[in-house]
C-alpha positions in Angstrom: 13.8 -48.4 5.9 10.1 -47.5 5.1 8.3 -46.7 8.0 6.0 -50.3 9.0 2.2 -50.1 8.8 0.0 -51.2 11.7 -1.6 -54.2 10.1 -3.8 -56.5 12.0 -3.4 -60.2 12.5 -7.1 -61.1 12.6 -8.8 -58.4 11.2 -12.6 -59.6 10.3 -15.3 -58.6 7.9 -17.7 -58.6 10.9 -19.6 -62.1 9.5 -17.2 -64.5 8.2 -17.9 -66.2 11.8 -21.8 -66.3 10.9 -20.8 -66.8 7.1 -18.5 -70.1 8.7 -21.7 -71.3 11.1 -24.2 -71.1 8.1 -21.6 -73.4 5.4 -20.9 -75.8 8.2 -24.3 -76.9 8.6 -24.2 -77.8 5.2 -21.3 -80.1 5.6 -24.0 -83.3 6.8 -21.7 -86.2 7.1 -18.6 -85.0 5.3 -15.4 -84.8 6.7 -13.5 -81.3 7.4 -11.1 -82.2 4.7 -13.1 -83.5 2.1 -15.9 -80.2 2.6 -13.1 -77.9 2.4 -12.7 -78.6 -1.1 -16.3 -78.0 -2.1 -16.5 -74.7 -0.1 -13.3 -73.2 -1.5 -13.8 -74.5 -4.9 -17.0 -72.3 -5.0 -15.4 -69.5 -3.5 -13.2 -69.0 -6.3 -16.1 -69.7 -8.9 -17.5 -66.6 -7.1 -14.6 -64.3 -7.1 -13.6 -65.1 -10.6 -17.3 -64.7 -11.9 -17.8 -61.4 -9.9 -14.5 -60.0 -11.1 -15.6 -60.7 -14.9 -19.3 -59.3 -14.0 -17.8 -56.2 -13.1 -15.2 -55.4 -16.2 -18.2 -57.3 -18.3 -21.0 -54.5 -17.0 -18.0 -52.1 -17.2 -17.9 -53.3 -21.2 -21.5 -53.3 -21.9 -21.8 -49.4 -20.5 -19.3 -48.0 -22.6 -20.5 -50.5 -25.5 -22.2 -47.4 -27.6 -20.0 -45.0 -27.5 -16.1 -46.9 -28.0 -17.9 -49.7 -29.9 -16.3 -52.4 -27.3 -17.7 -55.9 -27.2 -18.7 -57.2 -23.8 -17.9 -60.7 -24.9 -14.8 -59.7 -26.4 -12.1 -62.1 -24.6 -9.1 -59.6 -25.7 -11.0 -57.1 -23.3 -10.3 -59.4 -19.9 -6.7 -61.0 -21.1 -5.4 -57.1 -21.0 -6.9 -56.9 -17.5 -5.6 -60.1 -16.0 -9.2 -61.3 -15.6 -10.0 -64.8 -15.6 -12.1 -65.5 -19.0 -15.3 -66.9 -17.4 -18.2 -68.6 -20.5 -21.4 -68.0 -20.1 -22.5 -71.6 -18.7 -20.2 -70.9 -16.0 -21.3 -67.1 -14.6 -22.6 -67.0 -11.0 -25.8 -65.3 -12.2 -26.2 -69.3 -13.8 -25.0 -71.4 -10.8 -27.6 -69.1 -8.8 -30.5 -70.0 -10.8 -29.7 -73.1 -10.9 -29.4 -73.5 -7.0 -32.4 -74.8 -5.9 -32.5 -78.0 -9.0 -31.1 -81.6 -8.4 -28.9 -81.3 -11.2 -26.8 -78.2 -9.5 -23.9 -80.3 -8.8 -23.3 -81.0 -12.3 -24.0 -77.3 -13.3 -20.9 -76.4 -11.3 -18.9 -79.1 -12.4 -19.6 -78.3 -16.1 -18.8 -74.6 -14.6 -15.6 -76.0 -13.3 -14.4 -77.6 -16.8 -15.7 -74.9 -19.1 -13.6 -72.2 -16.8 -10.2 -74.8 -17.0 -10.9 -75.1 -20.8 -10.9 -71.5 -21.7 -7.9 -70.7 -18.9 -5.1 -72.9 -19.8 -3.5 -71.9 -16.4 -6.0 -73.3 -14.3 -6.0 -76.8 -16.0 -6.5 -79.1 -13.6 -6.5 -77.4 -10.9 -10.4 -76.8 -10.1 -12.4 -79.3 -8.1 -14.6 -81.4 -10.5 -16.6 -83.7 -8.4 -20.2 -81.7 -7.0 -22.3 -84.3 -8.9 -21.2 -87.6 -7.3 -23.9 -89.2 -5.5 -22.3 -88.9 -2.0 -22.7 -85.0 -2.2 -26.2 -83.8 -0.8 -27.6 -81.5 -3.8 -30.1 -79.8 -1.5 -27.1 -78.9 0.9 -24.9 -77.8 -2.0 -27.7 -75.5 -3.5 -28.2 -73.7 -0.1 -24.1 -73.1 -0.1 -24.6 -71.9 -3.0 -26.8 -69.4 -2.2 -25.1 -68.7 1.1 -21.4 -67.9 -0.9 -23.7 -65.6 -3.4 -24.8 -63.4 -0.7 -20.9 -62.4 0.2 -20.8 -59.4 -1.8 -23.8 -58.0 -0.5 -22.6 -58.3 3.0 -19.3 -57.0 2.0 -20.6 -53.6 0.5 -23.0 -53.2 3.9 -19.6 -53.7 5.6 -17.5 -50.9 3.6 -14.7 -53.8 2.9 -11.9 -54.3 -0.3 -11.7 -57.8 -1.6 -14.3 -59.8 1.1 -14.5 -63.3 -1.3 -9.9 -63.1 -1.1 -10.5 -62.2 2.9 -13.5 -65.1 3.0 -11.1 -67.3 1.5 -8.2 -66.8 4.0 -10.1 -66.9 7.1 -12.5 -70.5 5.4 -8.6 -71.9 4.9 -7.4 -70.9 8.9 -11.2 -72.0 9.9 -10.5 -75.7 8.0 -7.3 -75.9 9.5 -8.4 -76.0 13.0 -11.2 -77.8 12.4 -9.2 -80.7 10.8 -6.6 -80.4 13.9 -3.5 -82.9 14.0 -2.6 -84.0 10.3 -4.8 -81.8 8.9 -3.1 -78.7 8.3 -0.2 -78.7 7.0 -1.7 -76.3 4.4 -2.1 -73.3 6.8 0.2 -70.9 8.5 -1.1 -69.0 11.6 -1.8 -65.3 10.1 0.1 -63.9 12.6 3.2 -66.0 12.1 3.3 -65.3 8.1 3.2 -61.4 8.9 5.7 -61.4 11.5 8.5 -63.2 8.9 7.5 -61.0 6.4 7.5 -57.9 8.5 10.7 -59.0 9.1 11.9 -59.2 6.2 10.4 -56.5 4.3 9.8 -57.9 0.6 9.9 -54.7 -1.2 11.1 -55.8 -4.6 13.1 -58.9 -5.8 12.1 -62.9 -6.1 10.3 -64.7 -3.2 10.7 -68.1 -2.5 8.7 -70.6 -1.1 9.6 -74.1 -1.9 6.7 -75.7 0.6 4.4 -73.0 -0.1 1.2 -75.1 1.8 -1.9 -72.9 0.3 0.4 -70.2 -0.4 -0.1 -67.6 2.5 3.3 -66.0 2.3 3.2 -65.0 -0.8 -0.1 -63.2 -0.3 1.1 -61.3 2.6 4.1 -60.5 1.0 2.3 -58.7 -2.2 0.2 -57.4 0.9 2.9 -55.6 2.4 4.5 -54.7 -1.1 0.9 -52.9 -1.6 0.5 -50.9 1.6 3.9 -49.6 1.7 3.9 -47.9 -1.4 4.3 -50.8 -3.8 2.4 -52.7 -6.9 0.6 -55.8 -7.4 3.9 -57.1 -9.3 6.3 -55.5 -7.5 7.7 -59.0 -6.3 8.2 -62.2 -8.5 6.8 -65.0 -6.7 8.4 -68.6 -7.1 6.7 -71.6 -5.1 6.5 -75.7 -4.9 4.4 -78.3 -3.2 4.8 -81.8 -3.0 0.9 -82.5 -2.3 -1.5 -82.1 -5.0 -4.5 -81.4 -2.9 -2.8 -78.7 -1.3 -1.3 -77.1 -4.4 -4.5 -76.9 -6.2 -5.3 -74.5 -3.1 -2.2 -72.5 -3.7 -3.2 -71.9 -7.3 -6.5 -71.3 -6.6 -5.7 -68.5 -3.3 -3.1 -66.7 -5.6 -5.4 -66.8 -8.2 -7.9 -64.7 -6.2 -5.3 -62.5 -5.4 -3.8 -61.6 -9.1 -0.8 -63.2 -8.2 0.8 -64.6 -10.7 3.0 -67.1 -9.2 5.6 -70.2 -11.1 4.8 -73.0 -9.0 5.5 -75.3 -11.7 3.6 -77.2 -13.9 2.3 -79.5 -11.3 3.2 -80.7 -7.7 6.3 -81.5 -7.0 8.7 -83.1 -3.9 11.3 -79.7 -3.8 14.3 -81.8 -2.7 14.2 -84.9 -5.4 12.7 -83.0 -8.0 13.5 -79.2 -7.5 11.4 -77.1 -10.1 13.8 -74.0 -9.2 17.0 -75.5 -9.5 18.6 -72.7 -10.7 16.9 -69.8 -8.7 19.4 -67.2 -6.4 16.2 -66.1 -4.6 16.1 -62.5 -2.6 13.7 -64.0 -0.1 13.0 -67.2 0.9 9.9 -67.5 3.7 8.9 -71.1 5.0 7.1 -73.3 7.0 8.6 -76.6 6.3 7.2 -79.6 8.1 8.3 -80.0 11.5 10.9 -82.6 11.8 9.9 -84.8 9.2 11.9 -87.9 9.1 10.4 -89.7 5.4 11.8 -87.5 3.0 14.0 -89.5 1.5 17.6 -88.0 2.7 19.1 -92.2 2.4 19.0 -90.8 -1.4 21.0 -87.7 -1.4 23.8 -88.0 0.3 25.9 -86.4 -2.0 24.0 -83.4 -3.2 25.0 -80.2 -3.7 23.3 -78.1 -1.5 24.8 -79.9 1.5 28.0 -77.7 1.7 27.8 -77.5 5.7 27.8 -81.5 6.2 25.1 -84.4 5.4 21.5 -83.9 7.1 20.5 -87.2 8.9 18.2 -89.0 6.7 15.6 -89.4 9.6 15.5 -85.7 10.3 15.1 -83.0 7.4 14.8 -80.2 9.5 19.1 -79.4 8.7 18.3 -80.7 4.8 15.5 -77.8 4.7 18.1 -75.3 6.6 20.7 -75.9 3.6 18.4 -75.5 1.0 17.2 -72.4 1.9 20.8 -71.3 1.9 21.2 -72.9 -1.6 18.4 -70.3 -3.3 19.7 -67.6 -1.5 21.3 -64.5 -3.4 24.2 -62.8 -2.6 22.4 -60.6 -0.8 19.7 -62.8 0.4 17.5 -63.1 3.6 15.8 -66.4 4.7 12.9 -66.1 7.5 11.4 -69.8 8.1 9.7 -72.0 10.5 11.4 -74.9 12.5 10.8 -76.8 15.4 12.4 -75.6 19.0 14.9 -78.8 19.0 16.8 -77.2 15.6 18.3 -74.5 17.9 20.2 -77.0 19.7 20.2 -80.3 18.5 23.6 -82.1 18.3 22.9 -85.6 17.1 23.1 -86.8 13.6 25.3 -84.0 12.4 23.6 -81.5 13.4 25.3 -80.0 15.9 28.7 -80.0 13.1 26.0 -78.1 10.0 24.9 -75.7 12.8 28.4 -74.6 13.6 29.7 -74.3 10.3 26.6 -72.3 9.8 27.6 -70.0 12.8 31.1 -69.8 11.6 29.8 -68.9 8.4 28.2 -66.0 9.7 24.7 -66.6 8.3 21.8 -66.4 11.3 21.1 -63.0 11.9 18.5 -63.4 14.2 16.9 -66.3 15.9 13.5 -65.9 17.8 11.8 -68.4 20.1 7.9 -68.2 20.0 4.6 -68.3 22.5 3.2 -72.1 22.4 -0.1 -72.8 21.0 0.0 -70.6 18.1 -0.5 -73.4 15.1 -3.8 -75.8 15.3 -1.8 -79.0 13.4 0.7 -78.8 16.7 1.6 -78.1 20.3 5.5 -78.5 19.7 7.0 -75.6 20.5 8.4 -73.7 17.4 11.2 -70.5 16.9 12.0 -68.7 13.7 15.4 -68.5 11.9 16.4 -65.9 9.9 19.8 -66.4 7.8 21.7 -63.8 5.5 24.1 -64.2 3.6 25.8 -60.4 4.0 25.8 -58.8 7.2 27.9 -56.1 6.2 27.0 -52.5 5.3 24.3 -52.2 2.6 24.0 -47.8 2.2 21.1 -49.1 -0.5 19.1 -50.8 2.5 20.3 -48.7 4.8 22.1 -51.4 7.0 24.7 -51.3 9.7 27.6 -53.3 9.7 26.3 -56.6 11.9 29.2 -59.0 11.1 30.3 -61.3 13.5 26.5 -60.2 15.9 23.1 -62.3 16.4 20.4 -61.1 17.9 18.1 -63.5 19.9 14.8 -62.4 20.6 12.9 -64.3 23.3 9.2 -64.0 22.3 7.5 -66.9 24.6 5.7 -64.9 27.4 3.7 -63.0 24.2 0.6 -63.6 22.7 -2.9 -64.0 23.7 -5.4 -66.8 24.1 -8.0 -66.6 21.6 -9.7 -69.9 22.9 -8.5 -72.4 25.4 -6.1 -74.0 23.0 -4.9 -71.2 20.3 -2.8 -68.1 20.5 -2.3 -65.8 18.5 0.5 -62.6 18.2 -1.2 -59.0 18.5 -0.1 -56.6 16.3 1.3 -54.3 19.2 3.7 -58.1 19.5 4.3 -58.4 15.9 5.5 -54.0 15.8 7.4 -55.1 19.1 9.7 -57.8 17.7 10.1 -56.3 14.1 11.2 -53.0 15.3 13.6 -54.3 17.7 15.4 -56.0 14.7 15.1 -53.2 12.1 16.0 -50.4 14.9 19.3 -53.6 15.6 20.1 -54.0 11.8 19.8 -50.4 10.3 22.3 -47.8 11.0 19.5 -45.2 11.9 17.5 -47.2 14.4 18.0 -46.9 18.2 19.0 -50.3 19.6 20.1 -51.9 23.1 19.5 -54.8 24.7 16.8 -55.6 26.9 17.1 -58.2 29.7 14.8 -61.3 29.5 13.7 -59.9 25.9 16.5 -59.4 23.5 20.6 -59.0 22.9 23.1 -58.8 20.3 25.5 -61.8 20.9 28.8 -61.5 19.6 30.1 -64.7 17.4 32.4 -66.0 20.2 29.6 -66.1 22.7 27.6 -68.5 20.4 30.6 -70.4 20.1 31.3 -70.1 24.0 27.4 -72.4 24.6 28.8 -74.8 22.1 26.9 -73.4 18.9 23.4 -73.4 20.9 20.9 -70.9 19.4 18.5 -70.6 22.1 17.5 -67.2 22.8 16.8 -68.3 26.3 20.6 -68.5 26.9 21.4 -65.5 26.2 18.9 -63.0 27.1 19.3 -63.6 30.6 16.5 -62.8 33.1 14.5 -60.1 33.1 15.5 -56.8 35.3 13.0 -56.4 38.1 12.4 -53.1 38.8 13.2 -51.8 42.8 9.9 -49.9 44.1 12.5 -48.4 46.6 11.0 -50.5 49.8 13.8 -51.5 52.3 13.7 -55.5 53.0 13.4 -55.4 56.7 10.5 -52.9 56.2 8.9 -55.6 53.1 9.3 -58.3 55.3 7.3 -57.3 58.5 4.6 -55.8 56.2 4.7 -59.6 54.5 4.9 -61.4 57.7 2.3 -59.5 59.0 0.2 -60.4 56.5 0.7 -64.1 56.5 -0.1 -64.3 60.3 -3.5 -62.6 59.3 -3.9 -65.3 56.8 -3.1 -67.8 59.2 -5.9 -66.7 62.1 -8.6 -66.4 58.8 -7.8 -70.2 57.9 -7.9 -71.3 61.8 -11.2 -69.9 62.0 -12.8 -71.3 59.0 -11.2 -74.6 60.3 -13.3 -74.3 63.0 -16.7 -73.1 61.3 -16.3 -76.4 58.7 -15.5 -78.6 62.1 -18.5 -76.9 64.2 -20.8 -77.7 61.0 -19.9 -81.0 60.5 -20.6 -81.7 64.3 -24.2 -80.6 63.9 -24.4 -83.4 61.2 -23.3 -85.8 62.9 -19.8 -85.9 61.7 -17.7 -85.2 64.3 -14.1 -86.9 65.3 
């Protein structure tokens, strides 16, 4: 296994947060979710502009000496650049910022880009002209967005308007609150699946890709551990429009090129990747959704370990993930706490043939507070489909062994309701299950943390995949005090405390005397 690079969960540019305060003062009387589109839209229209500006300038440099054309649209295909027309360069929006027509400049921007890139078609929003939109605040956003770049060189930092992006869509999220993020993953909880993982090479798979996060920090990790920009082939779907217009526009930013279908699509009555065996699957399904439709499949295929309910799909979701997997596949996903012990509607019965099957490989309950959509407590599943010795990976022999990680007790607060994972927690859990799966890594268990359960412990707490039951407490350490000796100390210390109170009894009693307020 390649040796994991510290990444950090939040890292900042140093003034997205000022960058966030400026844009939102635009918003007037829009609502989070409506605004978000605007804002992101011309996020993109700046990072696709300013990556053809720069190949473009690039062109017109070396134009007298190779005799290459500028406006040459051979020049960007070979590049993977976004062809962007004239009418639609940022250098135009710009100048145009300050008129009462700007909201149909960058709507004609928005079609003239979709015309000339067939793989954006319909994906851009098209609606900065309607009446409802203030032009005056949508010219000063405008000219906010265009002054990214310079802040980014001041600040030394790669790819600011992709890193603007992500922390505008985490920013939206918890703006919008309950219902209004399903697009978003916490950072944190994205990096620890994939650190998990490890995505070196081979097909991803995200069939409720939200705005698309995993995938870009799974070609992030391909990149800083040696990898390319291509390394990984990227398969996604997303039953809500809105949200997969995000997901097209984020990857997009990134170069990714990612299949996620021709347009938006439910994964479990329409699959677009029926026939995918994918090396990785990584998920955030929604949490125990019970409208999607199960009355309607009862029979299907991918339910080999028994029927999900039909008012649950959190077991439906499970079985799918297991349906794309290769033969040498590895799921990490998302699910609500109850999955890991649930035994009504069948699926107690699909969880034990899952256990039987010998396909969870590690199950890990997680801090609260760490997504802004929800306060129910979540855990993450990971399922393979070979446990046994893989010389190629580098893997021990872990058939018939789970390891349960009990993460609750880390995390900090980052404000009264939101936690996050450090990247000390994030090294923490992912070594303990590389150092547990490959044969060169140092593993035992560690009381109240982690342990390697055997399959006939699972079966003995009736299938129950609760790390909490079988961690155990954690060790306490003995300071080497004798009891007797703690217990005077302690006692005498309480009778201390109880002469303090008695006295400032008496001071409050004496006091309220003097005003009158005595017994």
């Amino acid at each position: 296994m390649a040796k994991s690079k510290k990444q950090t969960t939040g890292a900042r540019l140093g003034f997205e947060n000022k960058l966030w305060e400026m844009a939102d003062k635009m918003r007037g009387h829009m609502d989070s979710g409506e605004y978000k589109h605007v804002v992101l839209g011309l996020i993109f229209l700046k990072y696709i502009s300013d990556a053809f500006q720069v190949k473009h300038d690039a062109l017109a440099a070396t134009a007298d000496t190779d005799f290459t054309d500028p406006e040459d649209r051979d020049e960007y295909a070979a590049m993977n650049i976004f062809w962007v027309p004239k009418e639609a360069r940022w250098a135009n929006l710009q100048s145009e910022a300050r008129q009462p027509t700007i909201g149909k400049v960058v709507d004609d921007a928005m079609v003239a880009i979709e015309k000339e890139n067939p793989s954006l078609k319909g994906v851009l929003p098209k609606d900065y002209s309607r009446p409802s939109l203030d032009k005056t605040r949508l010219g000063e956003l405008v000219d906010i967005i265009g002054n990214i770049d310079l802040q980014a060189k001041q600040s030394g930092v790669k790819d600011p308007l992709g890193r603007v992006y992500e922390y505008f869509l985490g920013r939206f999220a918890a703006s919008e609150g309950k219902g209004g993020g399903e697009f978003y993953t916490p950072q944190c909880v994205v990096q620890l699946l994939v650190r998990m993982i490890e995505p070196y090479k081979g097909r991803v798979f995200d069939p409720c890709c939200g705005s698309g996060g995993m995938f870009v920090q799974s070609e992030k990790f391909v990149e800083e551990h040696g990898g390319r920009l291509g390394d990984i082939a990227v398969y996604g779907q997303e039953s809500n429009p809105t949200t997969w217009k995000l997901a097209k526009m984020n990857l997009a930013i990134r170069g990714i090129d990612a299949n996620l279908g021709k347009q938006n699509a439910d994964t479990f009555h329409n699959d677009l990747h029926k026939d995918l065996k994918a090396d990785y699957v990584l998920a955030n399904p929604p949490f125990n959704d019970s409208d999607w439709g199960g009355q309607r499949l009862q029979d299907d295929q991918r339910w080999k370990y028994s029927t999900p309910p039909a008012n649950n799909a959190n077991y439906a979701w499970i079985q799918h993930f297991v349906h794309h997997l290769s033969p040498n596949g590895i799921a990490g996903f998302v699910l609500a706490n109850g999955s890991m012990s649930t035994s009504t509607n069948s699926e107690g019965e699909i969880r034990k043939q899952i256990v039987d099957a010998d396909l969870v490989d590690c199950m890990i309950a997680m801090p609260g507070q760490l997504f802004y959509t929800t306060q129910i407590p979540v855990c993450l599943w990971f399922l393979t489909r070979s446990k046994k010795v893989d010389k190629k990976r580098g893997y021990r022999n872990r058939k018939g062994e789970t390891l349960f990680i009990d993460a609750r007790r880390m995390g900090t607060l980052v404000d009264r309701v939101h936690r996050e994972l450090s990247d000390d927690d994030l090294e923490t859990i992912s070594e303990v299950y590389h150092n547990w799966r490959n044969s060169k890594g140092k593993y035992e268990d560690k009381a109240g943390w982690w342990k390697s359960a055997s399959l006939e412990e699972i079966q003995s707490h009736d299938y129950v995949l609760t790390p909490g039951r079988y961690v155990g407490a954690e060790e306490i350490e003995d300071d080497g005090i004798p009891f007797e000796e703690k217990m005077t100390k302690l006692s005498a210390e309480l009778y201390e405390q109880f002469k303090s109170a008695d006295k400032l009894e008496a001071t409050i009693k004496k006091n309220l005397e003097a005003l009158g307020y005595g017994e």
